[in-house]
KEKE-3310 file (N, C-alpha, C; in steps of 0.2 Angstrom, whole numbers, plus 5000, padded with zeros to 4 digits):
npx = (5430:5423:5419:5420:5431:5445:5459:5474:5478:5487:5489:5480:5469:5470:5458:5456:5451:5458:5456:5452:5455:5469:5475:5492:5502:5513:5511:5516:5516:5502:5496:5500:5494:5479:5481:5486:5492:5501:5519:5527:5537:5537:5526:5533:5540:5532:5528:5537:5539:5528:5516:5507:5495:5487:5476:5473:5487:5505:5511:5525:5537:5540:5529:5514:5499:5481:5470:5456:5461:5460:5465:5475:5480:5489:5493:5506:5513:5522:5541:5549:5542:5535:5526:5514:5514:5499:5496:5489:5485:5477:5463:5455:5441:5427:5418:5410:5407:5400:5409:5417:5429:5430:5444:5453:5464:5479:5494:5511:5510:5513:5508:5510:5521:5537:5553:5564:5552:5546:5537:5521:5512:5498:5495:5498:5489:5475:5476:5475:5461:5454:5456:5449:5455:5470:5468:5468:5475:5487:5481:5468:5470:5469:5472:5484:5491:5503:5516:5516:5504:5489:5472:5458:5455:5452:5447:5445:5436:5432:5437:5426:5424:5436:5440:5430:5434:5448:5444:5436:5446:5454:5444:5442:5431:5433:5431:5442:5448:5459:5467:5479:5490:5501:5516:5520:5510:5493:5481:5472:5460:5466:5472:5483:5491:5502:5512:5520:5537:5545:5562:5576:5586:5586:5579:5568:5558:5548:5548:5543:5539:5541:5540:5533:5519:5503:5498:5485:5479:5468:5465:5458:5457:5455:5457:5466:5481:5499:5509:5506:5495:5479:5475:5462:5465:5460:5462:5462:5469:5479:5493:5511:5515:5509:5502:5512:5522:5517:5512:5525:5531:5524:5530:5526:5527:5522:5519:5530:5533:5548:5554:5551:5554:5558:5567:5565:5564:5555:5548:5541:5539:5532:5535:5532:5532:5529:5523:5509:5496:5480:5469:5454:5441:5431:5423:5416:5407:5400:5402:5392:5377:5378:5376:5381:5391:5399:5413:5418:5432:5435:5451:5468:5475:5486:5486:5474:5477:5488:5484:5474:5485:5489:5479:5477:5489:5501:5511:5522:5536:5544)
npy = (5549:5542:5524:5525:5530:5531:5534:5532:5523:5527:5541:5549:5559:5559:5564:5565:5563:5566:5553:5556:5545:5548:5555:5565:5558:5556:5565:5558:5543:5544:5544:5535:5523:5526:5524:5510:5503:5510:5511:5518:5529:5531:5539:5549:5557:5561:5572:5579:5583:5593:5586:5584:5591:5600:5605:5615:5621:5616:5600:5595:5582:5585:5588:5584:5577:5582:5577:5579:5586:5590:5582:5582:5572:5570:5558:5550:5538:5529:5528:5518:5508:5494:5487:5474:5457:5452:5433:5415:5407:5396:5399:5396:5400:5405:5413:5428:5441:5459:5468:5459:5447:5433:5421:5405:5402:5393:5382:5390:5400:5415:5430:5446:5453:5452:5452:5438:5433:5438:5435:5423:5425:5428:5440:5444:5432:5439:5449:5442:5435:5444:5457:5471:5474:5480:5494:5499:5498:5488:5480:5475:5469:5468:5461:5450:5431:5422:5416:5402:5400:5393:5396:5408:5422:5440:5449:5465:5473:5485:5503:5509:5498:5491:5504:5506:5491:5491:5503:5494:5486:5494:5494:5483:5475:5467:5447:5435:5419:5407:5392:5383:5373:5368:5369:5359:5360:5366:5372:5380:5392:5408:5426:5434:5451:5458:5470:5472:5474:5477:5464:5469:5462:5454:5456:5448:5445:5447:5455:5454:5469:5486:5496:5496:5491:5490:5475:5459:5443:5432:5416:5398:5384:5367:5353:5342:5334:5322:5330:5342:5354:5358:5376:5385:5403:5420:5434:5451:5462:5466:5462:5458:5444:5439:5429:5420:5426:5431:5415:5409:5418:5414:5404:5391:5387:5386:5369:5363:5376:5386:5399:5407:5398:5397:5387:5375:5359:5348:5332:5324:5310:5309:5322:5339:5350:5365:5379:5374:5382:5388:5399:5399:5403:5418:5433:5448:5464:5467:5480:5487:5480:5480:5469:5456:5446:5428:5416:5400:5387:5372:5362:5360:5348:5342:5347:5342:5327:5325:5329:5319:5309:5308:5308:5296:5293:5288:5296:5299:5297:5289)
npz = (5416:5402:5395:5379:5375:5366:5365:5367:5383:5392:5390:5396:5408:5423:5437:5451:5471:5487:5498:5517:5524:5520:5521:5526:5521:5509:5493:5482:5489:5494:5480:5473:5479:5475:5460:5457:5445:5442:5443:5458:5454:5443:5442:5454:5442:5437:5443:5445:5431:5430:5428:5439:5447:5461:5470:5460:5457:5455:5461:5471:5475:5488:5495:5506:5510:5516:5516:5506:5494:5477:5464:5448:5436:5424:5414:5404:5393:5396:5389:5391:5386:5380:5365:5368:5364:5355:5359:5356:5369:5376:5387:5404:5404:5417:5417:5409:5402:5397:5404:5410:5414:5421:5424:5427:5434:5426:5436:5431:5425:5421:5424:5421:5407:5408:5417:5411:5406:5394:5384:5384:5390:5403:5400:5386:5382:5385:5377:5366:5363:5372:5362:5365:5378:5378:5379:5388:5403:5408:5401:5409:5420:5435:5447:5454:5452:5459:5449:5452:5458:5457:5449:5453:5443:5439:5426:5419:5406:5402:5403:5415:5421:5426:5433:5443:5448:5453:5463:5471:5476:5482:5492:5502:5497:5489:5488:5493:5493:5498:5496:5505:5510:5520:5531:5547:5565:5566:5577:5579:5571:5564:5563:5553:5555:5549:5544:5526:5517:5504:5504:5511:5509:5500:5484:5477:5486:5499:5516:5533:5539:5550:5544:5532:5521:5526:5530:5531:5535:5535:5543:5543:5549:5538:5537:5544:5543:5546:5552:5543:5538:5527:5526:5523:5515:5520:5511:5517:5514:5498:5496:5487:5488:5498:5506:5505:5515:5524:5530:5531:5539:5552:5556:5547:5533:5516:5509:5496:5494:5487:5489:5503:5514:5527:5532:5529:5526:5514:5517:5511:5503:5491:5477:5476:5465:5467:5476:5487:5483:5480:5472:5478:5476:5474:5477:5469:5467:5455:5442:5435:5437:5452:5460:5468:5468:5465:5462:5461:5461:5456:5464:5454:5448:5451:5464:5471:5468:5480:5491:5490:5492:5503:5513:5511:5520:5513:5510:5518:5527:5537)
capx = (5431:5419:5421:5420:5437:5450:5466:5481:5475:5492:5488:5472:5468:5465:5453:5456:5453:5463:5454:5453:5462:5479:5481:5499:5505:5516:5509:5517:5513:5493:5494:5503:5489:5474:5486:5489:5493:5508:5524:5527:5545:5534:5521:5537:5543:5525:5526:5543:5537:5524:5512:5501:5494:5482:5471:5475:5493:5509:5510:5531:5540:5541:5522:5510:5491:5478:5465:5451:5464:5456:5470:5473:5487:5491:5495:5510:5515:5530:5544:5552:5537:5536:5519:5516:5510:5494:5496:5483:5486:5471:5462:5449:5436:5425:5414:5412:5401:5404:5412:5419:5431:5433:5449:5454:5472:5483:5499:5514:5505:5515:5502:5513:5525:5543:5561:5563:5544:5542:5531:5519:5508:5492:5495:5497:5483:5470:5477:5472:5456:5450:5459:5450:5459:5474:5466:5465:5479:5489:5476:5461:5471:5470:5477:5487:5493:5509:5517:5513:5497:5485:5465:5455:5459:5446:5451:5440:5436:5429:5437:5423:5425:5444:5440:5426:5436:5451:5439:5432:5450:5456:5439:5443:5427:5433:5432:5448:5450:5463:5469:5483:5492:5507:5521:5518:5501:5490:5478:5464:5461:5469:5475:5490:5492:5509:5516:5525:5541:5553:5565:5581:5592:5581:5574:5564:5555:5543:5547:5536:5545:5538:5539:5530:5512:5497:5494:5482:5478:5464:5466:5455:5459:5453:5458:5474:5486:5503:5517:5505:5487:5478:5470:5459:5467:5456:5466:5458:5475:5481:5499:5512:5517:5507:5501:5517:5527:5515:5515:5531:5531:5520:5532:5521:5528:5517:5521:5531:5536:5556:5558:5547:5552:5558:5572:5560:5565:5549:5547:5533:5538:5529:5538:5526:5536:5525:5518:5503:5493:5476:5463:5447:5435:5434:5419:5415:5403:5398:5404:5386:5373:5378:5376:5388:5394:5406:5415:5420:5435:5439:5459:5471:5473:5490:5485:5469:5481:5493:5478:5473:5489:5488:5472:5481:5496:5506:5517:5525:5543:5545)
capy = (5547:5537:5519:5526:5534:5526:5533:5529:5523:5531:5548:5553:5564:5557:5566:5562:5564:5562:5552:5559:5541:5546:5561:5565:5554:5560:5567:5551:5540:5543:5544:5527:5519:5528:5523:5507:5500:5515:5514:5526:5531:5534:5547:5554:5558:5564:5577:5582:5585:5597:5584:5583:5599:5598:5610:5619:5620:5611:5595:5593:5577:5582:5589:5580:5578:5582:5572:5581:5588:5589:5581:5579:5570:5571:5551:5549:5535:5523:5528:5512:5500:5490:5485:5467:5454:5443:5426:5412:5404:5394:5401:5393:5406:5403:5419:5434:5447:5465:5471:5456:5441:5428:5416:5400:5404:5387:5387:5390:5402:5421:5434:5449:5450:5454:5449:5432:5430:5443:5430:5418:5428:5430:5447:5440:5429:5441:5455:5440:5433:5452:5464:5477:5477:5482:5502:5498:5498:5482:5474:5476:5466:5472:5460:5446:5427:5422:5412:5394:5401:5390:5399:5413:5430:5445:5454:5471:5472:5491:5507:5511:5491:5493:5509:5501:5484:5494:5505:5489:5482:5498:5497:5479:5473:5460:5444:5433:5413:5403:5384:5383:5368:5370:5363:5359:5359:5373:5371:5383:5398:5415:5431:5436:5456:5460:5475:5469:5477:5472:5462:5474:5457:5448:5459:5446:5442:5453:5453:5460:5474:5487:5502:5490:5493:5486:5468:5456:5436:5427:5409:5394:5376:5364:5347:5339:5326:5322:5336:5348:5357:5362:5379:5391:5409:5426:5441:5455:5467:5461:5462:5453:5436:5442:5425:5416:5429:5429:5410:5408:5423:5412:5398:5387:5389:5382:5363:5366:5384:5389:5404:5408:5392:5396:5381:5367:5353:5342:5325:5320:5305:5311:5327:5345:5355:5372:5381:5373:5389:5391:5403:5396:5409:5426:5438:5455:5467:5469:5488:5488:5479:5481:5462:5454:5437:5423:5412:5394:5381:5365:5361:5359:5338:5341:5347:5338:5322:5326:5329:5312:5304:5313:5304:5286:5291:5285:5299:5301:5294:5285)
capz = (5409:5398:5391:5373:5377:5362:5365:5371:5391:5397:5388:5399:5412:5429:5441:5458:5475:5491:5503:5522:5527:5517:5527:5531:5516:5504:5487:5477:5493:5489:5472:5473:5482:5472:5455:5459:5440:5439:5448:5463:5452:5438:5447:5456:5438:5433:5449:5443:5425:5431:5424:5441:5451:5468:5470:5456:5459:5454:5466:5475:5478:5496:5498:5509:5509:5521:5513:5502:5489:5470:5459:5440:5434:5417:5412:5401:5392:5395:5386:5391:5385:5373:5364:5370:5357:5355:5357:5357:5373:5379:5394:5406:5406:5424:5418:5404:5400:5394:5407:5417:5414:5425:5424:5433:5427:5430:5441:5428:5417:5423:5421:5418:5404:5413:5414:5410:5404:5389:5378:5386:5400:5402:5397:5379:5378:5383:5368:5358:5364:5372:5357:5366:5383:5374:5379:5397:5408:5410:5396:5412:5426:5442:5452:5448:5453:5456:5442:5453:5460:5453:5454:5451:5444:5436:5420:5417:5399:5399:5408:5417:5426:5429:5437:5447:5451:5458:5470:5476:5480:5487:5500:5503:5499:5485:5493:5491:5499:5495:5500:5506:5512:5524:5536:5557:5567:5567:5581:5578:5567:5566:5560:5553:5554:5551:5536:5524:5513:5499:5508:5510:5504:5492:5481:5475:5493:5504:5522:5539:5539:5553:5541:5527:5521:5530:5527:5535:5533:5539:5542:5548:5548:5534:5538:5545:5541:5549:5547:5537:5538:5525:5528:5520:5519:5517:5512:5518:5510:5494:5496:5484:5489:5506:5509:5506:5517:5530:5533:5533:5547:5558:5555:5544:5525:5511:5505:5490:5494:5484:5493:5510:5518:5535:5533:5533:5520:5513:5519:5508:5495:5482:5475:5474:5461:5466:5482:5486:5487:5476:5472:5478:5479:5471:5476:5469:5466:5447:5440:5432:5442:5458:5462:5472:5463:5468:5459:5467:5455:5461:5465:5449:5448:5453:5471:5471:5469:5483:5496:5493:5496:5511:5517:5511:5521:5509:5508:5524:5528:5546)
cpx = (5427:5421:5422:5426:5441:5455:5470:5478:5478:5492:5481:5474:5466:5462:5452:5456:5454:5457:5456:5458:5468:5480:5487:5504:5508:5511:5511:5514:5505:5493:5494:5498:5482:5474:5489:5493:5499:5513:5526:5534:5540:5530:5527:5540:5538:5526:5531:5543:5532:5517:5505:5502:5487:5480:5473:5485:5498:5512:5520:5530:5539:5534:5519:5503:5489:5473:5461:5453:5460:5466:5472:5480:5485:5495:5502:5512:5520:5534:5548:5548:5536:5530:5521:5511:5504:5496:5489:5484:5478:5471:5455:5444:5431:5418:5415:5404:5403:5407:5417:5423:5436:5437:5452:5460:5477:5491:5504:5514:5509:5509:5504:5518:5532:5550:5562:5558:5542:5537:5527:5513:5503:5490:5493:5491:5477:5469:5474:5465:5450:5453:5455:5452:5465:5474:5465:5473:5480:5485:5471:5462:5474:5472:5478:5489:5498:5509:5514:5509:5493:5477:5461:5454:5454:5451:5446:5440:5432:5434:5432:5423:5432:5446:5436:5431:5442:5452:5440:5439:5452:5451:5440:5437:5426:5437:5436:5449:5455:5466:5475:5489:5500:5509:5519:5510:5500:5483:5470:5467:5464:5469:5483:5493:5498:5512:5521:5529:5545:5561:5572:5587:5591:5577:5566:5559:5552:5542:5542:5542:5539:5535:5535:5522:5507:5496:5491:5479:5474:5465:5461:5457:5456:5451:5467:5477:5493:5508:5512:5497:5486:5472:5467:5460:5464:5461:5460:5463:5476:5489:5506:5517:5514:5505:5507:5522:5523:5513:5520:5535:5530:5525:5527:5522:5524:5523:5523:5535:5545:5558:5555:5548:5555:5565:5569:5563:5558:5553:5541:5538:5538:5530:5533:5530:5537:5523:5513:5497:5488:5472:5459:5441:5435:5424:5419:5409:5401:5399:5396:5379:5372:5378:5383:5387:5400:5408:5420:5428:5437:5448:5460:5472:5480:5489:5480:5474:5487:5488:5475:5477:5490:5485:5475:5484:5500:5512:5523:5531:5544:5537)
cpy = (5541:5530:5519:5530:5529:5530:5531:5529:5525:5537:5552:5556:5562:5563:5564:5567:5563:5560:5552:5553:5543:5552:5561:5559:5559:5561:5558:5546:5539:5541:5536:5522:5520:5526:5517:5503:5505:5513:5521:5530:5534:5542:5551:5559:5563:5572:5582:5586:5589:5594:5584:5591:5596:5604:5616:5622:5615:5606:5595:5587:5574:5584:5584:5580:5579:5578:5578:5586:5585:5588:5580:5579:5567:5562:5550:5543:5534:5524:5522:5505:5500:5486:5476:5463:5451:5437:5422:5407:5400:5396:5397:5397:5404:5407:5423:5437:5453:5468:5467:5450:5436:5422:5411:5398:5395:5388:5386:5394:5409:5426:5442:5447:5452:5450:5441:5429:5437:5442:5427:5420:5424:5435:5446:5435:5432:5447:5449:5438:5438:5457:5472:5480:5480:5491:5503:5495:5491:5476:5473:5472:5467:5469:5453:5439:5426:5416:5404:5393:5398:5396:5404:5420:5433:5449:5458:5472:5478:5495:5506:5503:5491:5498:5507:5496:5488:5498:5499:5486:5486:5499:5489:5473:5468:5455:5439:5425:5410:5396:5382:5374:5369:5365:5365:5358:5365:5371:5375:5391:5405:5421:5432:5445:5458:5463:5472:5473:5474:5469:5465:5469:5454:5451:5460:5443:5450:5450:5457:5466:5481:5494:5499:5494:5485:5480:5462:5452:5433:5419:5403:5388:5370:5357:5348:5334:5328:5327:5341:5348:5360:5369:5384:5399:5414:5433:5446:5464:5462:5461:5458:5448:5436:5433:5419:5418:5429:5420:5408:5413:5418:5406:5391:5389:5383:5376:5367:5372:5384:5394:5406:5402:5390:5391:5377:5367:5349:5337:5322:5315:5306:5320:5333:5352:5362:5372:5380:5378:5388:5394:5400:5398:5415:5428:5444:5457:5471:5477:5490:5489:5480:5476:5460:5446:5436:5418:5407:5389:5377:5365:5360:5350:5338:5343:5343:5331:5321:5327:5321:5307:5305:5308:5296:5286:5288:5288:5301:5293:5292:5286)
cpz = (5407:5395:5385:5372:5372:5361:5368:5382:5396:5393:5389:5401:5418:5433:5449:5464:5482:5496:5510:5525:5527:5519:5530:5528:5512:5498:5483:5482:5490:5484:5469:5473:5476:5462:5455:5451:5437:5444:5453:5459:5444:5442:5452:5449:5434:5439:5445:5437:5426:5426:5430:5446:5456:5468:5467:5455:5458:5460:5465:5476:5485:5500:5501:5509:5516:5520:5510:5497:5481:5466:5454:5441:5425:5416:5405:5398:5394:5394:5385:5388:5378:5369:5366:5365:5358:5357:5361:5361:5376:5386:5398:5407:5411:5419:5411:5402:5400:5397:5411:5411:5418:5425:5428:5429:5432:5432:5435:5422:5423:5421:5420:5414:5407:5412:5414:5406:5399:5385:5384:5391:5397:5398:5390:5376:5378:5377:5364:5360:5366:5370:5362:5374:5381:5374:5386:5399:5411:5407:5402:5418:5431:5449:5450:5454:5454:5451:5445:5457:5456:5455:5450:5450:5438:5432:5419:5410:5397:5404:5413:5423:5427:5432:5443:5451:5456:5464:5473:5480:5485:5494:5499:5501:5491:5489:5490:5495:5493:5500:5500:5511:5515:5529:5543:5558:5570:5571:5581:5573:5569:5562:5557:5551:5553:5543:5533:5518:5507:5504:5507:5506:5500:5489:5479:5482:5494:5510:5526:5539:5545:5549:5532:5526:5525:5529:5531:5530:5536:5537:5546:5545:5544:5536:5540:5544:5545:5546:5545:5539:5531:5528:5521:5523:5515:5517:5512:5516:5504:5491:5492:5489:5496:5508:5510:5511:5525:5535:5534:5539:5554:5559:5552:5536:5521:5509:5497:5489:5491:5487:5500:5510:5524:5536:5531:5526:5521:5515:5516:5500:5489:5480:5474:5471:5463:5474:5480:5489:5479:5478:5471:5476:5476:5470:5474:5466:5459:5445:5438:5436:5448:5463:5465:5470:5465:5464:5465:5459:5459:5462:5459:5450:5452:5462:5476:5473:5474:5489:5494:5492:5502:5516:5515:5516:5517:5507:5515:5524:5534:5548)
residu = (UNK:UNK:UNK:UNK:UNK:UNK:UNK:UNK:UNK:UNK:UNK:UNK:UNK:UNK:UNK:UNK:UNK:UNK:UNK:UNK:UNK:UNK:UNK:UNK:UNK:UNK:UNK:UNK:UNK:UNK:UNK:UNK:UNK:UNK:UNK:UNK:UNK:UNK:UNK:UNK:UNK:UNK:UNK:UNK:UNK:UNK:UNK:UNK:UNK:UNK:UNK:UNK:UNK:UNK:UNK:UNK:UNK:UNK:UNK:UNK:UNK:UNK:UNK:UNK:UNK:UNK:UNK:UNK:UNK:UNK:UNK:UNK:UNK:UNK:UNK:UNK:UNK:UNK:UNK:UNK:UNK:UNK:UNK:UNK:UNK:UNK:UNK:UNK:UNK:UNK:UNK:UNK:UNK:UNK:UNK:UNK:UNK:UNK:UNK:UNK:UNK:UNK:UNK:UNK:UNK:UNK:UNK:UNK:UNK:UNK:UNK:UNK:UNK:UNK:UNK:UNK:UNK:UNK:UNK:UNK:UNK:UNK:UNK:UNK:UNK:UNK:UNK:UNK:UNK:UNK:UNK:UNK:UNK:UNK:UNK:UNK:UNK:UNK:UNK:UNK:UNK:UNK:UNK:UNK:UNK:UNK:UNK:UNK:UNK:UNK:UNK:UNK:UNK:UNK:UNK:UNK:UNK:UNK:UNK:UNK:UNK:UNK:UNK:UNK:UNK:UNK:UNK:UNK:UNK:UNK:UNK:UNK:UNK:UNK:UNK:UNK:UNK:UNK:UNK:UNK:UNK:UNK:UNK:UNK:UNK:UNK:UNK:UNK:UNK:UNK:UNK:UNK:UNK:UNK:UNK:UNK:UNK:UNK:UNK:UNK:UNK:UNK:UNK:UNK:UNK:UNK:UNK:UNK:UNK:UNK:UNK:UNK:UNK:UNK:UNK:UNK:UNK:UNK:UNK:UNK:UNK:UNK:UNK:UNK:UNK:UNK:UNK:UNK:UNK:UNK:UNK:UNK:UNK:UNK:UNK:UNK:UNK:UNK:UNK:UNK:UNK:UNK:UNK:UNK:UNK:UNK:UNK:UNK:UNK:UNK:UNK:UNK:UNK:UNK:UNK:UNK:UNK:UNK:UNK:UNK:UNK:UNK:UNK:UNK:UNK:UNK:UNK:UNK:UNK:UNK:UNK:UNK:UNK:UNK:UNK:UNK:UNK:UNK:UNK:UNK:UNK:UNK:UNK:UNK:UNK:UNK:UNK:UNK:UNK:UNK:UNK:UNK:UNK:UNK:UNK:UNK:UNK:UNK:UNK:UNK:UNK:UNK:UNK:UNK:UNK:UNK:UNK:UNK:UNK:UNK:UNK:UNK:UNK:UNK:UNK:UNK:UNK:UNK)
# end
């Protein structure tokens, strides 16, 4: 589909085809993966409707792929959604160009609209500041922060770059650091390989779960202070809250952290409202050129501020 495409973004025609890896995945499973901006309840509900077909043929709930199946899926609209408004929130732009927009979103800013948060996203300020994401899936944002993720996050501002950006993430080859500040002593650098699911008792959490999808965390050591390490962590999966649920796996929860915190109670002084976790770093590979570009942003003041009461000592208790 071409970028001069002006209907409805969930009233196309995808074209797709199943990669040899996902062999032996279910029909929604793939679809799931290659579709990452739709719910797997939606594309089961699109099978059901006889809206997607595999090589020519109506695609089953409980069919499986072999990999190199041809599949069109007929895209539907929402019934349940709800036009989401403008609003003129100010944004830090890093970057922008006709297909690219790079944001140094700050930590307390939600980047979808959702329960509790249906005004105020990001979602809402880029409708006002780029009117023409509003044709593009999710307004062009293909992967996202959490709400007290301070850092760096890419918005596509054409189809044909939000088809692109999505590839790149599904081949892992957008590069992702983040600074990380956490409880204990971490002696040398690591991995952290371990699948992660919806937590069967907290809905709102993502635990290791064995039946989980793949997710892996590089970590090396920054600096240290008493009680706490900052590290620098490379997602190489981009799983949601993957970096929260995997340190707190290793037993090492982010200063700050509210829900992945292992048990451990702060002992720092000076109070850190938020998980000290930000996006440093954000490389990828331009949908156009082909160039491979990196964006760098310094710490937010408040974390900035809290690393160097670190280095005083001044925050530590006995």
């Amino acid at each position: 589909m071409s970028d001069d495409y002006k209907g409805n973004p969930e009233g196309d025609i995808r074209k797709l085809v199943i990669p040899d890896e996902q062999g032996g995945l279910r029909l929604d499973q793939a679809l799931s993966t290659l579709l990452p901006e739709f719910s797997r309840n939606r594309i089961q509900n699109w099978i059901r409707a006889r809206k997607i077909s595999v090589d020519d043929a109506w695609g089953t709930t409980r069919m499986k792929v072999s990999g190199g199946e041809s599949v069109r899926v007929e895209i539907e609209p929402d019934p349940n959604a709800t036009p989401d408004a403008p609003e003129a929130i100010p944004l830090n732009v890093v970057f922008e160009d006709p297909m690219l927009l790079v944001i140094n979103k700050p930590a307390g800013l939600v980047v979808h609209p959702g329960s509790g948060n249906p005004r105020g996203t990001l979602l809402n300020a880029l409708l006002h500041w780029v009117p023409q994401v509003a044709e593009l899936p999710r307004a062009g944002i293909v992967h996202r922060l959490d709400k007290d993720t301070s850092g760096l996050l890419v918005v596509a501002k054409t189809l044909r770059a939000h088809t692109d950006l999505v590839r790149q993430l599904q081949a892992r080859t957008v590069k992702r650091e983040y600074l990380a500040l956490v409880y204990g002593e971490i002696d040398r650098s690591g991995t952290v390989k371990a699948p992660l699911a919806r937590d069967p008792y907290n809905r709102t959490k993502r635990a290791v779960h064995s039946q989980g999808k793949e997710a892996i965390t590089h970590y090396e050591v920054v600096e240290r202070f008493p009680g706490t390490v900052l590290l620098r962590c490379r997602l190489e999966t981009g799983r949601t809250h993957q970096i929260r649920a995997h340190l707190e796996h290793i037993g090492h929860p982010l200063v700050g952290e509210q829900i992945y915190t292992a048990g451990r109670r702060s002992h720092l002084r000076i109070p850190f409202p938020r998980q000290a976790l930000h996006a440093e770093r954000l490389g990828l590979i331009h949908p156009v050129t082909q160039e491979f570009m990196q964006w760098e942003c310094p710490l937010p003041a408040d974390f900035a501020s809290l690393l160097a009461a670190l280095r005083e000592n001044t925050t530590w208790v006995g």
